[in-house]
N, C-alpha and C positions, 0 to 999 in steps of 0.2 A: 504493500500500500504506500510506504515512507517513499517508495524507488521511484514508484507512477507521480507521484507528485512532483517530483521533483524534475522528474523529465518534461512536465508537464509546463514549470516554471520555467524550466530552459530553453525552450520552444518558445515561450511569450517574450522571455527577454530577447533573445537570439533571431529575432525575424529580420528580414532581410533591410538594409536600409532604405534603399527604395520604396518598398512596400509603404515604410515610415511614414518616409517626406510623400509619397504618391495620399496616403489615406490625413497628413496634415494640410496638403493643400486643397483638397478636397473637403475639408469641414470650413479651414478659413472662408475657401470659395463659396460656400454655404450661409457661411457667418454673415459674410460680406452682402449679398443678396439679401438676406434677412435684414440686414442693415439699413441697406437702402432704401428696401419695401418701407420699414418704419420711418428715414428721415422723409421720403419723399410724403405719407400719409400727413407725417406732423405739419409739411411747408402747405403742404392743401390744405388742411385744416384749420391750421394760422392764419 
């Protein structure tokens, strides 16, 4: 069980760095959109 876990951890730490930076610019880019959506509702609203 202690073995599984632990392979398990190493796996999460150990992902490729790509993958990293591919799945952070892909939330910012999200973030970013979400962002806009909201400054552009607040300038119409105002």
């Amino acid at each position: 069980m202690e073995t599984q876990q632990v392979s398990t951890w190493k796996k999460m730490v150990h992902a490729p760095f790509k993958k990293v930076v591919a799945f952070d610019l892909l939330c910012m880019g999200i973030g970013i959109v979400i962002g806009m959506g909201i400054g552009a509702y607040l300038v119409a609203g105002a």
